[in-house]
N, C-alpha and C positions, 0 to 999 in steps of 0.2 A: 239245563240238565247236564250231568258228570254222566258218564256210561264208561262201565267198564268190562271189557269182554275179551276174551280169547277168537282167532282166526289166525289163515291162512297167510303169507306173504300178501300184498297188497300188489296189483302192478302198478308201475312208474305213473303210467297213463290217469289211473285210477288219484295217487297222489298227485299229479299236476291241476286235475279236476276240484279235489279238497281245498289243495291251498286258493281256490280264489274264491270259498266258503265261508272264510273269515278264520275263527278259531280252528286250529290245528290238532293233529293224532298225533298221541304223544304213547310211544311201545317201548317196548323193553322185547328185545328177541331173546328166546333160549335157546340155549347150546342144543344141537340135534344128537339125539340119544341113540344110541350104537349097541344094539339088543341081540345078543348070539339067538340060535335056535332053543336052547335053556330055559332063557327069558322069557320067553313066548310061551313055549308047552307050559309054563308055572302059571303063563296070565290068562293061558285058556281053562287051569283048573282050580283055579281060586275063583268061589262066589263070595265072595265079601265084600262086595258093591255096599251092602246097606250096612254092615260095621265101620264100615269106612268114613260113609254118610254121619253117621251118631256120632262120629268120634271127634269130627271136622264142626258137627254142632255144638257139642258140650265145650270143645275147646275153644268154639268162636261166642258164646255166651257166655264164658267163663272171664273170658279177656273182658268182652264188654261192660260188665258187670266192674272188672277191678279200676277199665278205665275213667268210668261212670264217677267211683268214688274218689276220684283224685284232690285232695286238699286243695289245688289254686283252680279249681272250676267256681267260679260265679255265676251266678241265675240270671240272664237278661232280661230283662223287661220287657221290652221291645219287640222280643220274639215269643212272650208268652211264657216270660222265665223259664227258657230253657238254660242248662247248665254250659256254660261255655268258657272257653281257655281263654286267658287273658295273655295276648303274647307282646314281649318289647321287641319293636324290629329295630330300637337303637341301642340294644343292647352291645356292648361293646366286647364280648367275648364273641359274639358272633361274626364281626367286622373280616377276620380275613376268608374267611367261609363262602361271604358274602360277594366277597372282591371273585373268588373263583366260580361263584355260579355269573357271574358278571362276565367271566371270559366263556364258561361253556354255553352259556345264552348267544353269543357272539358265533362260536363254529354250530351250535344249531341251528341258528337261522343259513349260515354259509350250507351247511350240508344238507337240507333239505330244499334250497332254494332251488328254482325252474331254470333253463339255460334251453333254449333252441339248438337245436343241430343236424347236420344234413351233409350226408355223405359228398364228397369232390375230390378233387387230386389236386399232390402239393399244395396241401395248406398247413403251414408249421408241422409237417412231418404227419400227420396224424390222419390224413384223406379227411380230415370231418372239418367246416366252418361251424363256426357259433355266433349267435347271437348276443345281447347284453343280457343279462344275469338279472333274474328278478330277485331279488332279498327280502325277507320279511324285516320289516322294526324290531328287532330283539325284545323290545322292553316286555314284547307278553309271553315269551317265554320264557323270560328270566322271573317275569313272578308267577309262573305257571310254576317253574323249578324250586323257586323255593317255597310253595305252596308243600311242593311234593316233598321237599325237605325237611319242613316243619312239621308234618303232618307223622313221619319217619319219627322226628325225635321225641314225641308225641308217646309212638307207638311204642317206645325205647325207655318214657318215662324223665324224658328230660323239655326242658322249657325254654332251649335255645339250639342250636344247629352247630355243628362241628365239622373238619374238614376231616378227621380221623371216621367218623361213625356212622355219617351221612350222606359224604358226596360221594362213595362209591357207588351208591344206589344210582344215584344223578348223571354220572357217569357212562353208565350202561344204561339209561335211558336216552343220552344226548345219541353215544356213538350207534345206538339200534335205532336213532331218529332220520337216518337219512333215508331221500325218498326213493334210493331203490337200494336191494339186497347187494346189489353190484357195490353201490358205494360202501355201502357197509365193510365188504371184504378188502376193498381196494383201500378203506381208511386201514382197517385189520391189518392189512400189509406196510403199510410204509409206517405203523405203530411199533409193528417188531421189531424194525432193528436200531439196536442201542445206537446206532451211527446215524445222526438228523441229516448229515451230509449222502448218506448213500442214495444210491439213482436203481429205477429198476426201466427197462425196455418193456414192449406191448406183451412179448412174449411170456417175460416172466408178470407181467400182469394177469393176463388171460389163464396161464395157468394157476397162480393163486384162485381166480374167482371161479375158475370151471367153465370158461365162454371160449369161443373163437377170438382170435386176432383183432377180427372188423369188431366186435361189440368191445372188446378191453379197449380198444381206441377210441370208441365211442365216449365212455367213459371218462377214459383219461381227459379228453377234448371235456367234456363237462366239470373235472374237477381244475382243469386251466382257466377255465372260464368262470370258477365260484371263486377264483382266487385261493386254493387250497395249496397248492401247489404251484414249482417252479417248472418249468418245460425246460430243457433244452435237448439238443439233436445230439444224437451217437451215432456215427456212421452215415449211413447214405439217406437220402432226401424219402421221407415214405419207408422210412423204417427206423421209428423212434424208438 
């Protein structure tokens, strides 16, 4: 079964649980929406709940409808002649597209991987020991990825994948894949600056993500231990 639904942040605990499930959740986070008082009195006085509905119907059987009559569907047999897409995955316009869901299959599996950790003193700066890193095999999320890629170009009308048109989708699905909100912010941060060489301390960690000191260490101690990152000490021993 595919399921596809809307919810709340997941906690960490809850993803540590999943990944030993077998097949993995695959999200895409949205930006959290920032609504003056304005916004609100307009969405307490608008009833057009059910225009809305109609509107979302006509245009979502409209689509189906054009995708239905697409020239390269052939009828399988097999399934009872349904109409289906015939796809080349050695298509070679697709080859460098390919090669990049190759690497974000690769930091997906690193960013959601399990890591053990437990608070202590003096260890590599950070108060936290770790454990060894469990990793998934990439291979099933790289064709999970370009399931979701293909499926994209699809909906766009095309019958191969691109790095211009498709992987940004893929994209925001890898870096909203990690198995806590923490990492997410803490990838978010050391994305922003043009300089690959720059270093940030616990502090300006924690304030990025909105935690105390002990949890941004926490963290950190987790993305040392996925192999994400390079550790080294600023300053005094226990304040990295």
């Amino acid at each position: 079964f595919v399921w596809l639904g809307a919810a709340v942040d997941i906690p960490y605990k809850i993803h540590k649980m999943l990944s030993m499930l077998g097949p993995k959740l695959y999200f895409l986070r949205l930006p959290m929406a920032s609504e003056d008082e304005d916004d609100l009195l307009r969405f307490l006085q608008q009833d057009d709940f059910k225009d809305r509905i109609q509107r979302v119907k006509e245009a979502f059987f409209d689509y189906l409808e054009y995708l239905e009559s697409c020239p390269a569907m052939q009828e399988d047999p097999e399934s009872g002649w349904i109409p289906k897409v015939v796809w080349n995955t050695t298509n070679p316009i697709e080859v460098p597209a390919q090669r990049y869901l190759i690497y974000l299959g690769e930091l997906l599996a690193h960013l959601r991987g399990t890591v053990s950790t437990w608070e202590t003193e003096d260890t590599q700066g950070l108060d936290y020991a770790y454990a060894s890193r469990n990793v998934e095999n990439p291979k099933r999320a790289m064709a999970q990825l370009y399931n979701l890629a293909r499926a994209h170009a699809v909906s766009q009308g095309r019958l191969h994948i691109t790095i211009k048109d498709d992987l940004p989708l893929i994209v925001k699905v890898v870096l909203s894949g990690a198995a806590s909100v923490e990492r997410v912010k803490v990838l978010n941060l050391l994305l922003s600056s043009k300089n690959m060489y720059k270093t940030y301390d616990a502090e300006e960690v924690a304030k990025a993500i909105g935690t105390s000191i002990k949890t941004a260490k926490r963290t950190m101690a987790e993305f040392k231990a996925l192999g994400l990152v390079e550790l080294i000490e600023l300053g005094d021993n226990g304040n990295p």
